[in-house]
Structure formats: C-alpha cells, structure tokens
C-alpha positions, 0 to 999 in steps of 0.5 A: 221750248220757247213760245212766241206770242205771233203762234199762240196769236196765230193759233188762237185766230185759227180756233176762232175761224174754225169756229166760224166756219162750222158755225155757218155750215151748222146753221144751214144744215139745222133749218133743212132738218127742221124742214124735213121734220116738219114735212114728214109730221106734215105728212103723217098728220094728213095721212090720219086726215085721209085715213079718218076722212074717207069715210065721210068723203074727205081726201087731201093730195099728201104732195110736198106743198100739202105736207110742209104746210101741214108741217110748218102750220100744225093742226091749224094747217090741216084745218086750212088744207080742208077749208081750201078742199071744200072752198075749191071743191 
C-alpha cells in the first residue's frame, strides 16, 4: 500500500475547496435568515404597536418595508415608524 505524496497533495486540496465552497454558500444563506428573523420580530412588534395603539388612534401598515425597518432598527425603529406616521399624517 504504497501512498503517493501528489494523492495525499490532491486530497488535501480537494478538502480545502470543499471548505471553500460551503464556506461562500454559507455565508449568503446565514445574511437571509437573519433578514427573515429580523422581519418576522419586525413584524410582531408592530402587530403589538397596532394592537396597544387602536385605542388611541394609531395604526402603522405592517408591509414588508415597515416590518424589516422594525427588524433591522428594534425599538428604535418603531418609534421612527410613529414619527413618520404623524410627520406624514
């Protein structure tokens, strides 16, 4: 069983392309999940904004936009969405 230094060479080159390459799909995958993530949470919070806020008149359009802004922002992003509401209103 005689190992030629060009295979091991040639295996090891093919692991670290392999690594490579899931390493480029990953990367992608893992920035639309956290889009995703965002949103929904985005999405829930002004779901709570809208519920809490129709008893004093307060209603934002939960649209993906809305939603990822909420998302992306946090608290600080609804509190810009209800400024912009009133600014446009």
């Amino acid at each position: 069983m005689d190992l030629n230094i060009n295979i091991i060479i040639a295996y090891a080159f093919g692991l670290f392309l392999l690594y490579l390459v899931a390493r480029l799909l990953l990367v992608p995958i893992k920035i639309v999940l956290r889009l995703l993530y965002n949103g929904l949470i985005g999405g829930v919070i002004l779901y709570l904004v809208n519920l809490v806020g129709g008893f004093f008149g307060l209603f934002i359009a939960i649209n993906p936009i809305t939603a990822l802004i909420a998302g992306f922002l946090g608290v600080p992003g609804v509190v810009l969405l209800i400024l912009l509401r009133y600014l446009r209103a």
